[in-house]
C-alpha positions in Angstrom: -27.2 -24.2 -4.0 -24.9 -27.1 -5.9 -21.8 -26.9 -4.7 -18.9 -26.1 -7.3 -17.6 -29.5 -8.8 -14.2 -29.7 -7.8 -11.5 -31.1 -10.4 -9.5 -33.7 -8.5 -6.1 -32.0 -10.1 -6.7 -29.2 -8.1 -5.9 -30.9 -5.0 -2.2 -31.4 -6.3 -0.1 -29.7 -2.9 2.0 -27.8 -5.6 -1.3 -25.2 -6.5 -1.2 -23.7 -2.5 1.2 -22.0 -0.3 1.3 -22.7 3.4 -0.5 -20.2 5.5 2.2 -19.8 7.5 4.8 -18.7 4.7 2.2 -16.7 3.8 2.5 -14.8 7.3 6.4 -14.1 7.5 6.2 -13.1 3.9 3.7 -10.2 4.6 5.7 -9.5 8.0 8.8 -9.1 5.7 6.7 -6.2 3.5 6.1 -4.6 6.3 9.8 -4.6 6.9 10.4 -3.2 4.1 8.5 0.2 4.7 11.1 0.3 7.6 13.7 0.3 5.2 12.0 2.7 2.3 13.6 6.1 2.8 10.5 8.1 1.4 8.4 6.9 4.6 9.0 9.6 7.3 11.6 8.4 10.0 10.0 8.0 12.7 7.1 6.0 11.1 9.6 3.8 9.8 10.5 3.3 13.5 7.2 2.2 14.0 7.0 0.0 11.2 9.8 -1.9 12.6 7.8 -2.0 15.8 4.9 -3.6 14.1 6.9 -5.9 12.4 8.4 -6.9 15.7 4.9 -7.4 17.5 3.8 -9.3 14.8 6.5 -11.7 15.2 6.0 -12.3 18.8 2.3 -12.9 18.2 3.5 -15.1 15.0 5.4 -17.0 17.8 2.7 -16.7 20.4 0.0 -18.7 18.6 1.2 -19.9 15.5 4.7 -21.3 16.3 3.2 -22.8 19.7 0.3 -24.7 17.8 3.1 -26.1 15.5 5.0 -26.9 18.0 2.2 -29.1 19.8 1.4 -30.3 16.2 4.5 -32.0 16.4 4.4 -33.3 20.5 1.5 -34.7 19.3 3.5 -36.8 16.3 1.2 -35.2 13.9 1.9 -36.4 10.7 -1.3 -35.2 8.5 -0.1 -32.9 6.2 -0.9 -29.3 5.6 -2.9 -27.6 2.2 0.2 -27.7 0.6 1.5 -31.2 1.0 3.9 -30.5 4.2 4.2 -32.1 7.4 4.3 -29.9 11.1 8.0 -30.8 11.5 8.4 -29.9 7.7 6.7 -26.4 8.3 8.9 -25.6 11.3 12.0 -26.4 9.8 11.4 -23.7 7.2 9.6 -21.3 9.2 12.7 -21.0 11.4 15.1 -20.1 9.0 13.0 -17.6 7.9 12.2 -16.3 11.5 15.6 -16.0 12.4 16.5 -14.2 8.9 14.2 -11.9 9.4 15.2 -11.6 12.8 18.6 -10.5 11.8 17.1 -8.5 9.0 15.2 -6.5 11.7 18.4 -6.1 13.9 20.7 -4.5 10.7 17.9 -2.2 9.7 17.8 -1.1 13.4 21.3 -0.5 14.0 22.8 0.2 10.0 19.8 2.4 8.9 17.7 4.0 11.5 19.6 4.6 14.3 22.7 6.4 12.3 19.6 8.4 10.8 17.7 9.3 14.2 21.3 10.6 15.2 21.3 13.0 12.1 18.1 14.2 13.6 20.0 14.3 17.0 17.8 12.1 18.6 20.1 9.7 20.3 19.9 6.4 22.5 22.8 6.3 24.0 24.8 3.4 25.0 26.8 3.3 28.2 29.9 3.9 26.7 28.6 7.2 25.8 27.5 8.3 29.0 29.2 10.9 30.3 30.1 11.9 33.9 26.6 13.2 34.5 24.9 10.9 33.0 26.5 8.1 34.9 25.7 10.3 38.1 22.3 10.1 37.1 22.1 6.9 36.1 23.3 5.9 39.7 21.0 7.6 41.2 17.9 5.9 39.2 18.9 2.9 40.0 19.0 3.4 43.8 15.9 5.3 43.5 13.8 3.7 40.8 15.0 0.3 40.8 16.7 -1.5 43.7 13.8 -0.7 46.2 11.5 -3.2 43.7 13.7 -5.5 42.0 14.1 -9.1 43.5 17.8 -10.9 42.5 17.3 -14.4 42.1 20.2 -16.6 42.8 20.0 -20.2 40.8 20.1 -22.9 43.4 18.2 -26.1 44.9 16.2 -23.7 47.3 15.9 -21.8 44.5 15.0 -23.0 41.3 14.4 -21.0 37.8 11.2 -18.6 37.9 8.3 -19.0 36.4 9.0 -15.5 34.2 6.4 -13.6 32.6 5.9 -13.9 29.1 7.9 -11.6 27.1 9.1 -9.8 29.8 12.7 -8.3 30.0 14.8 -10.7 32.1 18.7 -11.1 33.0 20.9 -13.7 33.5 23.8 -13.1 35.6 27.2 -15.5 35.4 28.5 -14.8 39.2 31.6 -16.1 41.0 32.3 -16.6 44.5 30.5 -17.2 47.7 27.3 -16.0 49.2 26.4 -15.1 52.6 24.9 -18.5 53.6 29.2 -19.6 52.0 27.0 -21.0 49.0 28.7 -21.3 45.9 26.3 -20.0 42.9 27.0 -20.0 39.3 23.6 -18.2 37.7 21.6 -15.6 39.0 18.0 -14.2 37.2 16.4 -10.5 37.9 13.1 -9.8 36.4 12.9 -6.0 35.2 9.6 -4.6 36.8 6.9 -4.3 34.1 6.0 -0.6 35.9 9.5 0.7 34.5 9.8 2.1 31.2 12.3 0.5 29.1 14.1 3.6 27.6 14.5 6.5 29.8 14.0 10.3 28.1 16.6 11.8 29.6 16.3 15.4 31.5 17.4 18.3 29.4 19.9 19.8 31.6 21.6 16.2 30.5 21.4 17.4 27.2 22.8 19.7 24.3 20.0 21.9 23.4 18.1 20.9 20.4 18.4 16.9 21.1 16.4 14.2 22.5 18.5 11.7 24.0 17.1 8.4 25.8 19.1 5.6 27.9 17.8 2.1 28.3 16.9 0.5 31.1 18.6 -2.7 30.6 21.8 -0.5 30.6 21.6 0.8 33.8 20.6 -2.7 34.9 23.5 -4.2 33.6 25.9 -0.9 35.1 24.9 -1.4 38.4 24.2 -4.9 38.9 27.1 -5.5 41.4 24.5 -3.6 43.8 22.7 -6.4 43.8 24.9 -9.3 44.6 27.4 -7.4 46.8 30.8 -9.6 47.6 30.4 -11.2 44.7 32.4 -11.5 41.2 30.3 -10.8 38.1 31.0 -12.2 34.6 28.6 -11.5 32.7 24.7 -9.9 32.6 22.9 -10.5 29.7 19.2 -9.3 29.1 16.8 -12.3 27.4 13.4 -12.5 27.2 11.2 -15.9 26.8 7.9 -16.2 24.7 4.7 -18.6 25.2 2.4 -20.2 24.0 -0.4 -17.2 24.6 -3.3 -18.8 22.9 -6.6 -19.3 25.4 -7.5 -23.4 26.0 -11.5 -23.4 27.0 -12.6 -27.3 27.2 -16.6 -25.8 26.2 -18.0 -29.2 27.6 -16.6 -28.1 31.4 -17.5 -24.6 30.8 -20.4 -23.3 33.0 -19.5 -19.0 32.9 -17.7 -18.2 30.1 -16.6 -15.0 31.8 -15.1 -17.5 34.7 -13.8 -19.7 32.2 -12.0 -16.7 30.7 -10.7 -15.1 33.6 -9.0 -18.0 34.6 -7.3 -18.9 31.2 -6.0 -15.3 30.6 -3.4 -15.8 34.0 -2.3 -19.2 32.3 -1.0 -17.3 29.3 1.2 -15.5 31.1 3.0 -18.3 31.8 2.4 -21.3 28.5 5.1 -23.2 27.2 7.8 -21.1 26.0 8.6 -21.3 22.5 11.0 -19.0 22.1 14.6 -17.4 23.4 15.7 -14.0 22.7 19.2 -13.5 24.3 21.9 -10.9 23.8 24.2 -11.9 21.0 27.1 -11.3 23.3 25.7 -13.9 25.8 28.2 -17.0 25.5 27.4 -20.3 24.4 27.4 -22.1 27.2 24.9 -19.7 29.4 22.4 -20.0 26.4 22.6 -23.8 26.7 22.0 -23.4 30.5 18.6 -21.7 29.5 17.4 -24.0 26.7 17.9 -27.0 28.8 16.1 -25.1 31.9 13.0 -24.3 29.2 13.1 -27.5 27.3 13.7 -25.3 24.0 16.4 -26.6 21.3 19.5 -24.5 19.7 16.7 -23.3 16.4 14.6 -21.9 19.4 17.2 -19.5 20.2 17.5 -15.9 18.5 20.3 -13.8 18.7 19.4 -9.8 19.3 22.0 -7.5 18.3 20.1 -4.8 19.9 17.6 -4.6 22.9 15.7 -7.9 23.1 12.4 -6.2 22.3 12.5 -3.8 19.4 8.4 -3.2 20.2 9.2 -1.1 23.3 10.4 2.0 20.7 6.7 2.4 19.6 5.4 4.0 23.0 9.2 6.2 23.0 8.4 7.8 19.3 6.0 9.1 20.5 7.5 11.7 23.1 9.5 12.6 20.3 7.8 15.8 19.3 9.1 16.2 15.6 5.9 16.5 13.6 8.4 16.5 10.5 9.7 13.6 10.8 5.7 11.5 11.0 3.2 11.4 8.5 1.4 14.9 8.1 -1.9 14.9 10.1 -4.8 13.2 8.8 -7.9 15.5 8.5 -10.8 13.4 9.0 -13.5 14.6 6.6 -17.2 14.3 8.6 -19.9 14.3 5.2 -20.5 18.0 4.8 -24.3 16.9 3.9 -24.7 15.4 7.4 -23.2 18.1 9.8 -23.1 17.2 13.6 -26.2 18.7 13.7 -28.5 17.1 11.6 -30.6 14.1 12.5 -29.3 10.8 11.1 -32.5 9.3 11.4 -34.4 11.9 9.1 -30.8 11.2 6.6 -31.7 7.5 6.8 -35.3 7.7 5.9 -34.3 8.8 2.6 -30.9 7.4 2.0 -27.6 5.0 2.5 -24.7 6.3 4.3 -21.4 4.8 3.2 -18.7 5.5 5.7 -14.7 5.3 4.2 -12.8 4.9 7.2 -10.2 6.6 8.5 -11.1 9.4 5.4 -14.1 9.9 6.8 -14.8 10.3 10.2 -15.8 7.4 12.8 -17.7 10.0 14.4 -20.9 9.9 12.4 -21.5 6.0 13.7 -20.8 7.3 17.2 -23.3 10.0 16.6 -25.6 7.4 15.4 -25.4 5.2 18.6 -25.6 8.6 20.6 -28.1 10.2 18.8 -30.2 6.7 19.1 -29.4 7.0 22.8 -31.0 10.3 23.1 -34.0 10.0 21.1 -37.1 9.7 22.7 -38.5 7.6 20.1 -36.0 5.3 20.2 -37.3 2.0 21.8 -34.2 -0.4 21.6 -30.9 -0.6 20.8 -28.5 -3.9 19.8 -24.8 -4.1 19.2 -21.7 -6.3 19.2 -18.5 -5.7 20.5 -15.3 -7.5 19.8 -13.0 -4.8 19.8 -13.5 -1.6 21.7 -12.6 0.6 24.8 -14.2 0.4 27.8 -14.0 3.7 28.6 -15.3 4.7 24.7 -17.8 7.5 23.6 -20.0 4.8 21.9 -19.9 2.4 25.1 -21.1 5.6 27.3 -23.8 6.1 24.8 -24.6 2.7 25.5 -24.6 3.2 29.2 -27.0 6.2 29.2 -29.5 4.2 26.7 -29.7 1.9 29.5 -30.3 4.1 31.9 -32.7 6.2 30.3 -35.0 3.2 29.9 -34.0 2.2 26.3 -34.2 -1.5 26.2 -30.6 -1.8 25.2 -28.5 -5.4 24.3 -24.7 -6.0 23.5 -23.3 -9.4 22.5 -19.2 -9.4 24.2 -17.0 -11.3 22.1 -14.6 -12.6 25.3 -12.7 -14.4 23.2 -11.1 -11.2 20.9 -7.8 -13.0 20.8 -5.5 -10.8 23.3 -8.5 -8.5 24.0 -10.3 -10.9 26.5 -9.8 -8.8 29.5 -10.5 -5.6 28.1 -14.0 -7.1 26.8 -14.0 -9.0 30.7 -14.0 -5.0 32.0 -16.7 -4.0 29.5 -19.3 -6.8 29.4 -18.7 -5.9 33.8 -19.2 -1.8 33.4 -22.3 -2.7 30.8 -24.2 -5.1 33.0 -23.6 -2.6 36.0 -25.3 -0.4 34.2 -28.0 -2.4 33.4 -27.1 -3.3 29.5 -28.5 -7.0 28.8 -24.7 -8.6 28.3 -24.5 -11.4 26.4 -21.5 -13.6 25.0 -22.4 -14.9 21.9 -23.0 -18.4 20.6 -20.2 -21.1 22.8 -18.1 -22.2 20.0 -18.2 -19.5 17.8 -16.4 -16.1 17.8 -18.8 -13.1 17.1 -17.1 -11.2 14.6 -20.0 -9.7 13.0 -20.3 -5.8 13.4 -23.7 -4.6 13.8 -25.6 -2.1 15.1 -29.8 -2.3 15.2 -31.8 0.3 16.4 -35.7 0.2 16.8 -37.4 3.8 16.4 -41.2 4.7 16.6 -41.4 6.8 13.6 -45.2 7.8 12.5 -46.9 5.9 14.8 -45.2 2.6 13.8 -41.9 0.7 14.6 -38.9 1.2 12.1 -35.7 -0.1 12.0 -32.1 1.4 11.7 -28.4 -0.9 11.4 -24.8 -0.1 10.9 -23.0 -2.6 9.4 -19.5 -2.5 9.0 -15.9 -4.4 7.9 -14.4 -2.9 11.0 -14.7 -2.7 14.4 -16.4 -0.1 17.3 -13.3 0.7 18.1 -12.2 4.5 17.7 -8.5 4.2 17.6 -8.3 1.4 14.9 -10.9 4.2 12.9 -8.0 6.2 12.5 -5.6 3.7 11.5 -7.2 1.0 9.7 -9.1 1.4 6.4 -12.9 0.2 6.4 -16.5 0.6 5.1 -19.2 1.3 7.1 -22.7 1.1 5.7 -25.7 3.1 7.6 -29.5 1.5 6.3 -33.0 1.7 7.1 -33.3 -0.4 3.7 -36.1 -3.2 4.9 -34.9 -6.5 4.3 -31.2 -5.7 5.2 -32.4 -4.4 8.4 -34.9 -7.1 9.1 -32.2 -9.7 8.4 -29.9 -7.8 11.1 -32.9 -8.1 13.6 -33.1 -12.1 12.9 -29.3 -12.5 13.5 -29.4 -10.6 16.7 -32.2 -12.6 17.5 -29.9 -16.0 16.7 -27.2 -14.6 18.6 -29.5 -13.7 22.0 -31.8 -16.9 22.0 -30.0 -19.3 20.4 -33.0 -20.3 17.9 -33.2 -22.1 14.2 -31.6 -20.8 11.3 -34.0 -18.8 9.5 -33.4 -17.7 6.0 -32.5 -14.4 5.3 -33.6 -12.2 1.9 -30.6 -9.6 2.0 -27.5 -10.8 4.3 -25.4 -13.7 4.4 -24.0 -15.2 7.5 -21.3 -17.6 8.8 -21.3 -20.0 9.7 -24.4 -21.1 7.7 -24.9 -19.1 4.2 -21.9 -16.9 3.8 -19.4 -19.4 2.1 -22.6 -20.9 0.0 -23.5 -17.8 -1.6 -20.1 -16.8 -2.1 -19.5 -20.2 -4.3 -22.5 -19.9 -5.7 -21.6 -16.3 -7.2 -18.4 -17.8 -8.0 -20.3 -20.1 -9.8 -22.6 -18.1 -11.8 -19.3 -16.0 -13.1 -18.0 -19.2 -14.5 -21.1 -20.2 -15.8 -21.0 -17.1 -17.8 -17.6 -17.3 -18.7 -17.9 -20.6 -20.5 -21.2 -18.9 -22.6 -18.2 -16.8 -24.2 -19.4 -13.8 -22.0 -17.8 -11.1 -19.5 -17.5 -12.0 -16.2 -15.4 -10.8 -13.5 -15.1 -11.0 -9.5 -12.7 -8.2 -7.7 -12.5 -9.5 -3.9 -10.3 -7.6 -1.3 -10.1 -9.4 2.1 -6.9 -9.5 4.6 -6.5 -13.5 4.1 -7.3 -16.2 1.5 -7.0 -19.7 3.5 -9.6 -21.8 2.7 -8.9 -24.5 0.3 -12.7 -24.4 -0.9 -12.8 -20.9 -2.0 -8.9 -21.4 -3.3 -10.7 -24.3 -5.5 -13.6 -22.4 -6.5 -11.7 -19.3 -7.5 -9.1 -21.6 -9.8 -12.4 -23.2 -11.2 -13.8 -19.8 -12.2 -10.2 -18.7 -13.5 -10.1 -22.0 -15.6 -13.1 -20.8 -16.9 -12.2 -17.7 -18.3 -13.0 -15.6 -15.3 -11.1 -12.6 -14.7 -10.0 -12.4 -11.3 -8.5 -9.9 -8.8 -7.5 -10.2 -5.9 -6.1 -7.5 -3.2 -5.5 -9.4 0.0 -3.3 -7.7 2.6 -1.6 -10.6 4.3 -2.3 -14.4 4.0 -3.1 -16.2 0.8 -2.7 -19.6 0.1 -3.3 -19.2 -3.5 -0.9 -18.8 -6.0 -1.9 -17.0 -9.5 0.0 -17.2 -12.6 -0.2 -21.1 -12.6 -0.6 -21.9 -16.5 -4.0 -23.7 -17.1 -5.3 -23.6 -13.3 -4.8 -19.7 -12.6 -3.7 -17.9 -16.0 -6.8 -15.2 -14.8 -6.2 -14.5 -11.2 -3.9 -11.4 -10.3 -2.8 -11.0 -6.4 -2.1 -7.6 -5.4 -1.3 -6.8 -1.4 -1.2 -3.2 0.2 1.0 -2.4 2.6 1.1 1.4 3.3 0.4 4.1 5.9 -2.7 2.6 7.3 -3.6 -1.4 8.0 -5.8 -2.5 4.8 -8.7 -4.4 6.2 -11.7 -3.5 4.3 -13.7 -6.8 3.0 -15.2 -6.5 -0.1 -16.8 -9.0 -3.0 -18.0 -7.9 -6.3 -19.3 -10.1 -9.3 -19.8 -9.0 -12.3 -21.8 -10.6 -15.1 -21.3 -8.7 -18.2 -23.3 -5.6 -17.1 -24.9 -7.1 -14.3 -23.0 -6.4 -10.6 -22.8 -7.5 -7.2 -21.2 -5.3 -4.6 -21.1 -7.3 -0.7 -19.2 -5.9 2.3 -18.1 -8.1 5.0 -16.6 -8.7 8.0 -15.4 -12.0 7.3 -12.0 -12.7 5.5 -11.8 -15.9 3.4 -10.5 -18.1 5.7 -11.8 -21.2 7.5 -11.9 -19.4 10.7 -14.2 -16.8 9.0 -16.3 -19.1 7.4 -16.7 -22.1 9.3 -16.1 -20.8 13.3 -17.2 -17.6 13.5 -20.2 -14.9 13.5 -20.2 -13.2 10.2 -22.6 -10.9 8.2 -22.5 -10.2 4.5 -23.8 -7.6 3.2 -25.1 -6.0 -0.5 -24.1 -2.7 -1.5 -27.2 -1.7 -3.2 -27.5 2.0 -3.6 -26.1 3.0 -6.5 -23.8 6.0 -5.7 -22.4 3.8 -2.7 -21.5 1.3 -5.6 -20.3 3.6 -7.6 -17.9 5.3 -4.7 -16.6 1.4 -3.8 -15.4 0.8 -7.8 -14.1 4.2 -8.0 -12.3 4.6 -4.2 -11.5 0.5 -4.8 -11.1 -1.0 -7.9 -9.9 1.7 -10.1 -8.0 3.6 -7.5 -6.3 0.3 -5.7 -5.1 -1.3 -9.1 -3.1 1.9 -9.8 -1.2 1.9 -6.6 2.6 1.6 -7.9 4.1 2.9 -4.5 2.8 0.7 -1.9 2.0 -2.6 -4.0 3.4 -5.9 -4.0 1.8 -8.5 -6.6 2.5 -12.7 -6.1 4.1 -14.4 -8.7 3.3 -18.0 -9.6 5.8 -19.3 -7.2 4.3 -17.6 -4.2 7.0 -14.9 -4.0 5.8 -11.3 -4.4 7.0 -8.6 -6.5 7.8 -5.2 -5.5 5.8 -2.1 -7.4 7.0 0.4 -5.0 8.7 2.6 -7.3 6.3 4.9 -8.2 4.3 7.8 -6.7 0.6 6.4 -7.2 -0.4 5.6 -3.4 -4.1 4.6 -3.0 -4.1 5.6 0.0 -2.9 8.7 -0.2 -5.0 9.9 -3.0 -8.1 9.3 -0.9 -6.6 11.5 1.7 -6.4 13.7 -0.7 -9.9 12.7 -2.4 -11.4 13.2 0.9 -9.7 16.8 2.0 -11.9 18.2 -0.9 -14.5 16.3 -1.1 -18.3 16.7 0.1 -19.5 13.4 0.0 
């Protein structure tokens, strides 16, 4: 394929928008579901959650790497002209306004409307008698025998603490009883202790929920620990660091070693940032800069507990049904039944699974019913993302052990799932699955299933392919396409990548799939290409592409070159985009639409369209350079016509509608609210989906 020409105008910084922007802006849409009154309340706690663990990780690996971008006096600038130090500067007012933001949504909006629910968190000057009685007694119970008081000293320096964990820094007066005079003190709040306590109901008026936090009986009783001497102050903090893996591939001999040895490093990387109580004075959040090499911008001020995240695992012992989202009643294709044998389905047709409408459990029931069949001579999957202790993994395991020849490639590196995917490349092998980790250097990120049947005397083959992955919890709560084929050259293809992945051969060309990081991006300009082509014959053309990020300056190029052209162009990408529509004479034809609603958009899509002529893909790969250039990932066509006719309906027609959870960019890279109305995509193919019979 030629690559696309590209015009050397659009290199001018002003056409992109750093990727990091692009990040806190689509943390600060998920903020605003927090604030959006039509969202049940206790999934507007949650949102706030999310938002909040997406600003640690934010910190975790993309504020560290700046921040060694700029130890390293890197000066190259970034897609859209700026430096490192020019990107932290602005990230961090941002960070900290939407750090604030999260604190006066907590404390103005939520928690006055919990309390109109009577569910209450009660501070300690709300306690009453018996409550305080209690509380006294949890603390000699629960957390004296197991906490370790840390007094600041020569013989004792600072601790090492564990990332994100809930700490406290006591000002004390006085003298010990070694007559030492100490200033600062540190405890380290076990990890095995819940942070908010649901407090027993003969503590409580009927009808309530009422919770206390763990910091405040902490702080109430920490005179226990330092008895004789004067307190002035206990303020919870909490430290975060640099959590992403280092693995020098040229020292590497086991990658599972290699692994296991980097994940107890992240514990304890760099720190990066300090959360502190905003009462905490001045000059004790100096003290713990200077002792963590941080600067006054690296400090954030909670007006709250120090780790809004911890309410996600408390909402849910609140049992008010009305106050979440109604349950969703997963629709399993009334054509296939539990019952019926997907193989005999396959022989005559595609299987197009909308996840979480439709139910996850037909591709367990795949790998299960693979697992039972007597005919069925192999079986080949990837994991990046799963459970251990999953349905599909135990089908997996009794495969194995019923003599099916039985292989699974373990992604180790599933950023902040490495020992999860440690535990079940160990529980596979045991069981005598062929483990393997993938290709050194590249993440596998492709999801795909093969499995090899005897069917009429002769060998036939079977794949999932999917945008999502094996992972049955992130079925219910993340939307995706699954396709299930026993089309030849599709699953031929498969059986060549899986044959890449385990011995490490020459590319060979495919007929049906694309794959990073060799043919994906290439066929994706080169359909790009062919729109535009058309476009300047005076013709239709059109390319609809919904992904979760849009990074890559060589597609942002490509898709302004098409646009130029007369393309029309829409995008729907959930979070990161670097590209900025609207701009007269370089993107007059692209529109930018993100989704930000009950469940996590990450379906991957691409269709081209030629006047009547269409393309349909799926993907696992987002356009980004990671996608593209460092990873694993399978394209792959649509090409029954009822599966393409369900993806333009469910997609296209029904996305573009959405006026309740939409936001669209503008030209300068800001994004507008169409949140008004009371079109939800999603929530019409809950709806679609309760009556349907696909």
């Amino acid at each position: 394929m030629e690559e696309i020409g590209v015009s050397e105008s659009l290199d001018n910084p002003e056409y992109y928008i750093n990727r990091e922007f692009t990040a806190l802006a689509f943390n600060e849409r998920v903020l605003q579901l927090a604030k959006n009154e039509r969202v049940p309340l206790l999934e507007r706690m949650r949102f706030l959650c999310i938002c909040s663990s997406n600003l640690d990780e934010f910190f975790e690996i993309r504020v560290a790497g700046l921040k060694e971008k700029i130890a390293l006096s890197s000066r190259k600038p970034n897609i859209d002209g700026l430096t490192a130090d020019d990107v932290f500067n602005h990230l961090s007012r941002k960070a900290h306004l939407l750090s604030d933001e999260l604190y006066e949504i907590f404390n103005r909006e939520l928690m006055p409307a919990l309390r109109r629910e009577n569910i209450y968190f009660l501070g300690i000057d709300e306690w009453s008698e018996d409550i305080q009685l209690w509380a006294k007694h949890y603390f000699k119970n629960e957390i004296l025998p197991i906490v370790s008081p840390i007094a600041l000293d020569l013989a004792h320096p600072f601790p090492r603490l564990f990332n994100k964990s809930l700490n406290f820094i006591i000002a004390l007066q006085g003298r010990d009883a070694f007559d030492r005079s100490i200033d600062y003190a540190v405890v380290h709040a076990p990890r095995s202790l819940p942070r908010m306590i649901h407090l027993p109901s003969e503590l409580c008026t009927p009808g309530g929920s009422y919770f206390v936090y763990l910091s405040s009986i902490i702080q109430t009783h920490i005179h226990s620990l330092f008895p004789g001497m004067e307190i002035n102050g206990c303020y919870p903090f909490r430290l975060t660091r640099n959590s992403d893996l280092f693995l020098r591939e040229e020292e590497i001999e086991d990658l599972a070693v290699a692994v296991q040895r980097e994940l107890f490093s992240r514990h304890y990387g760099h720190v990066v940032r300090l959360e502190i109580d905003k009462k905490c004075p001045p000059h004790i959040v100096d003290f713990l800069l200077q002792k963590h090499h941080l600067h006054h911008e690296d400090s954030y001020y909670c007006d709250g507990p120090v780790n809004l995240q911890r309410y996600a695992s408390v909402i849910n012992q609140i049992d008010r049904p009305d106050l979440n989202y109604p349950p969703l009643h997963v629709q399993y294709p009334t054509f296939l039944n539990h019952k019926r044998n997907l193989f005999n389905v396959l022989d005559e047709q595609d299987i197009l699974l909308h996840h979480p409408f439709q139910s996850f459990d037909v591709v367990i029931d795949f790998v299960r019913q693979a697992a039972a069949d007597p005919n069925v001579l192999a079986i080949k999957q990837t994991l990046y993302r799963t459970r251990s202790d999953s349905i599909m993994v135990k089908a997996l395991i009794e495969a194995a052990r019923s003599g099916k020849e039985v292989t699974a490639v373990v992604e180790l590196r599933a950023r902040f799932d490495e020992e999860s995917n440690l535990k079940l490349a160990n529980r596979l092998h045991e069981a005598g699955v062929l483990v393997l980790y993938g290709v050194m250097g590249y993440k596998t990120h492709a999801k795909m299933t093969l499995v090899v049947r005897r069917t009429h005397g002769k060998l036939k083959r079977y794949v999932h392919l999917g945008t999502g992955n094996y992972h049955e919890q992130t079925a219910k709560r993340y939307t995706d396409f699954g396709l299930l084929t026993s089309e030849s050259t599709i699953t031929a293809d498969t059986q060549i990548i899986f044959q890449q992945l385990t011995g490490l051969g020459k590319t060979v060309k495919l007929k049906a799939l694309c794959h990073s990081p060799f043919t994906l991006q290439k066929n994706l300009l080169q359909l790009i290409e062919d729109c535009a082509a058309t476009a300047k014959e005076g013709k239709e053309a059109e390319i609809i592409i919904k992904v979760n990020g849009l990074t890559d300056k060589v597609m942002v190029k490509a898709l302004y070159l098409a646009s130029q052209a007369g393309v029309k162009i829409t995008l729907l990408v959930r979070s990161l985009c670097c590209l900025k529509p609207g701009i007269p004479g370089i993107s007059d034809n692209i529109r930018v639409i993100s989704i930000v609603g009950r469940f996590l958009e990450h379906h991957r899509i691409y269709y081209f369209r030629k006047q009547e002529e269409e393309f349909y893909f799926c993907s696992s790969a987002d356009l980004m350079e990671r996608n593209l250039y460092n990873r694993i990932e399978v394209m792959f066509p649509i090409l029954d016509e009822n599966c393409q006719r369900r993806i333009k309906n469910e997609i296209f027609k029904n996305y573009l509608k959405d006026n309740r959870n939409a936001w669209e960019m503008q030209a300068d890279g800001s994004y507008k609210a169409l949140t008004h109305g009371a079109y939800s995509a999603q929530e019409k193919l809950i709806d679609l989906y309760s009556h349907s019979n696909e």
